[in-house]
C-alpha positions, 0 to 999 in steps of 0.5 A, a space after each residue: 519497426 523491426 527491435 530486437 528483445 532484450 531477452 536471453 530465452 534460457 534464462 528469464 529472470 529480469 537483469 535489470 528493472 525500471 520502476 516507475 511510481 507517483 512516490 517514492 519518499 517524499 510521503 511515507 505510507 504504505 504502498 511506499 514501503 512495500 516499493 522501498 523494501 522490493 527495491 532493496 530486496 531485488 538489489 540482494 538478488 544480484 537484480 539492477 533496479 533503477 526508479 523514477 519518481 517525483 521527489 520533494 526537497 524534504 524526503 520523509 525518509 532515506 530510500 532504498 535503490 537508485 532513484 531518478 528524480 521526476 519533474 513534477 508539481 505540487 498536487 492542487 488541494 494536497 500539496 504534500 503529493 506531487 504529480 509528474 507531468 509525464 516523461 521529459 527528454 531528458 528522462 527517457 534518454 536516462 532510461 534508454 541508457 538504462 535498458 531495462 528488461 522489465 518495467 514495473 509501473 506503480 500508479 497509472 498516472 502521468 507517468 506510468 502511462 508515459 512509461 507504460 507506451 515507452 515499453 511498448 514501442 520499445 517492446 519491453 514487457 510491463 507489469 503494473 502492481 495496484 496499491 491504491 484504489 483511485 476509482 473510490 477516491 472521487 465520492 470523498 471530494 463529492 464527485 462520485 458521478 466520477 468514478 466510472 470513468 475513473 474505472 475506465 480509464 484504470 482499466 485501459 491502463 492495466 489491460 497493456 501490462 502483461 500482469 496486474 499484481 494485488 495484495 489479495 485475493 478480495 482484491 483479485 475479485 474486485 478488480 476480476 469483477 471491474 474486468 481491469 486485466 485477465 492476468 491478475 497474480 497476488 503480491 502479498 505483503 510481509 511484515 518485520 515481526 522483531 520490529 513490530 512485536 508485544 515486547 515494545 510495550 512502555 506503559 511508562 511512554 504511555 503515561 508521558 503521552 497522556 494516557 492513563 493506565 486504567 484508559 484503553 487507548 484506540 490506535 489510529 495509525 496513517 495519514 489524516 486524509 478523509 479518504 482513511 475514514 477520519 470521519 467514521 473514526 471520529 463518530 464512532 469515538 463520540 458513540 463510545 464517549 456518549 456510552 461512558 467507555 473510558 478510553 483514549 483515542 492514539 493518533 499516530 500520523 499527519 496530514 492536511 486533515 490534522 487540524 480538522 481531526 484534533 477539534 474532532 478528538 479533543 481528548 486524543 494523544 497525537 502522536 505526528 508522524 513516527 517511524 521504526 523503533 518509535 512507530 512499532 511502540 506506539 503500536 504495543 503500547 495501544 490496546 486496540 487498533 481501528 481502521 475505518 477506511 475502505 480504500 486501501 488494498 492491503 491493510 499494511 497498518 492492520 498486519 503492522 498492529 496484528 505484529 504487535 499483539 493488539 486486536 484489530 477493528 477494521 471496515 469489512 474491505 479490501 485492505 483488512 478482510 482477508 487479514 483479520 479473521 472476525 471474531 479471532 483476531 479482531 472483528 470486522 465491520 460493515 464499512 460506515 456502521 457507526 453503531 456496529 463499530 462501536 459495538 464492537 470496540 466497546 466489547 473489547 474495550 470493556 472484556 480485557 480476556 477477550 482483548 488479549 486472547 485476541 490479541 495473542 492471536 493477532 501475533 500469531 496469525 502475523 508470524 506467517 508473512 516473512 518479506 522474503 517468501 512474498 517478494 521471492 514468489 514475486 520475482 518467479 512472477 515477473 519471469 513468468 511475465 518475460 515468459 508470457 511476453 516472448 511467447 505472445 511475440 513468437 506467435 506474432 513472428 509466426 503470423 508474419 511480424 518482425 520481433 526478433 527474439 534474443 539467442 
């Protein structure tokens, strides 16, 4: 069929977006407020943004940008997740009127493979960002024999974008080695470092929460869900009980796993789901941060800590190993080493120097992400994606196709 591109060819720069995501704000976490502050950004930039996404009747917080709702239905076994069961009419007739020059896919799910053969029989060219490490997902509900065609099927997805963005470069070299695209950039991400700062410190909160002073509290910041490492988390914290540490366990989030995890850490302070000025406190007022999990693609929480001046333990993955610089600003740690984590956080918690050398270069190290510098080199990506596309389309053309290129 023979379309016409929406592409004037002098300038590339995209007019209007479509982004497409399993969530938007109906859950806060970490990939959702990379997405909120994209929107937001490219908004500022003169740049019409229009997201289609699953919605609940309780927001967890006000969105950025103009979102469409989704049809969708509750997630069986994790109901506080939605799953769109594709692209309705009604949909696609909102995004026809729409007329995107981009299509920015978040999770190859229903959804974005709906909208990822709408761009392609509309020949509008897709990039897809991969927040979410789905092919690891399967071996924590006991079905590990899943994976590989999780991975196939991930692979299949991300081949038809014109680029695959990654927080990292770990991450570029995990999916390089899956072969899930040949055009993979980085989106890094930035962090407020005047919301998240060692000046939000209240040892008077502490206190009012539970936790003693002369107590080092761990922080555990995200969703209570196994596949964030609760249960590493947990053991690691009856290691350092059985060892006689005095510290307290800060447990910042929600989830399905919520009443499993308080009879793990009976002596924990949960704190629920925060936000803002209440999260970055919660953050200071911590001593130290551990993240066990070995499924996120950018450590949000780790850098979020790191702002606020605490070292950080993290699993040696994809989400904090090329955040944390061992031995400097925290330690990293062979993913599930029970022992070796609770090394480690014994150290620290036992060698206050150390703590706050670390933790000074924690705040450090953070000062040289600004939101800005990582969203502007990602808006450069997406013209080099237009440009890609017009160029693969003109040498169709010339090998005798019928796209016609805007003049």
């Amino acid at each position: 069929m023979d379309k016409k591109m929406p592409f004037d060819i002098h300038n590339l720069r995209p007019r209007r977006i479509a982004l497409f995501s399993g969530n938007y704000n109906y859950v806060m976490d970490g990939p959702v407020r990379a997405l909120n502050t994209l929107v937001a950004f490219l908004e500022e930039q003169g740049i019409e943004v229009l997201v289609f996404a699953p919605t609940a009747e309780k927001p967890a917080f006000q969105h950025k940008g103009t979102l469409v709702s989704v049809p969708s239905v509750a997630l069986p076994g994790r109901s506080e997740y939605r799953v769109a069961l594709g692209m309705p009419r009604k949909i696609r007739k909102q995004l026809e009127a729409f007329n995107p020059d981009l299509i920015h896919l978040a999770a190859p799910d229903l959804l974005g493979w709906a909208a990822l053969r709408w761009a392609r029989h509309h020949q509008v060219p897709a990039v897809s960002s991969f927040h979410t490490r789905f092919d690891t997902y399967p071996r924590y509900y006991h079905m590990a024999w899943l994976e590989p065609a999780v991975t196939a099927l991930m692979r299949r997805f991300y081949h038809q974008c014109e680029q695959v963005y990654v927080p990292s470069d770990c991450m570029r070299d995990i999916l390089t080695e899956q072969r899930m695209s040949d055009n993979i950039r980085i989106w890094s991400r930035g962090v407020d470092a005047e919301l998240f700062s060692p000046a939000r410190r209240d040892m008077a909160w502490r206190q009012s929460v539970g936790i003693a002073d002369d107590e080092i509290a761990i922080a555990f910041v995200g969703r209570l869900v196994l596949e964030k490492g609760l249960g590493v988390f947990a053991d690691t914290m009856d290691q350092l009980a059985a060892r006689g540490v005095k510290f307290r366990p800060l447990i910042v989030g929600e989830g399905p796993e919520r009443e499993n995890f308080t009879k793990r850490l009976p002596s924990a302070v949960f704190c629920g789901y925060l936000q803002g000025e209440d999260l970055a406190r919660a953050y200071a007022s911590s001593d130290l941060f551990f993240n066990a999990s070995i499924t996120e693609t950018f450590g949000n929480v780790t850098l979020e800590a790191m702002a606020s001046g605490i070292p950080a333990v993290c699993a040696d993955a994809s989400g904090s190993h090329f955040l944390v610089k061992d031995g400097e600003t925290g330690y990293l740690v062979t993913p599930g080493d029970i022992t070796a984590f609770a090394d480690r956080l014994q150290h620290l918690c036992e060698d206050s120097l150390t703590r706050s050398a670390m933790g000074k270069a924690s705040r450090h190290e953070s000062l040289k992400r600004s939101w800005h510098a990582v969203l502007s080199s990602l808006l450069a990506d997406y013209e080099q994606a237009v440009a890609r596309y017009i160029s693969i389309n003109r040498q169709k053309m010339k090998a005798g196709g019928g796209t016609r290129l805007a003049k």
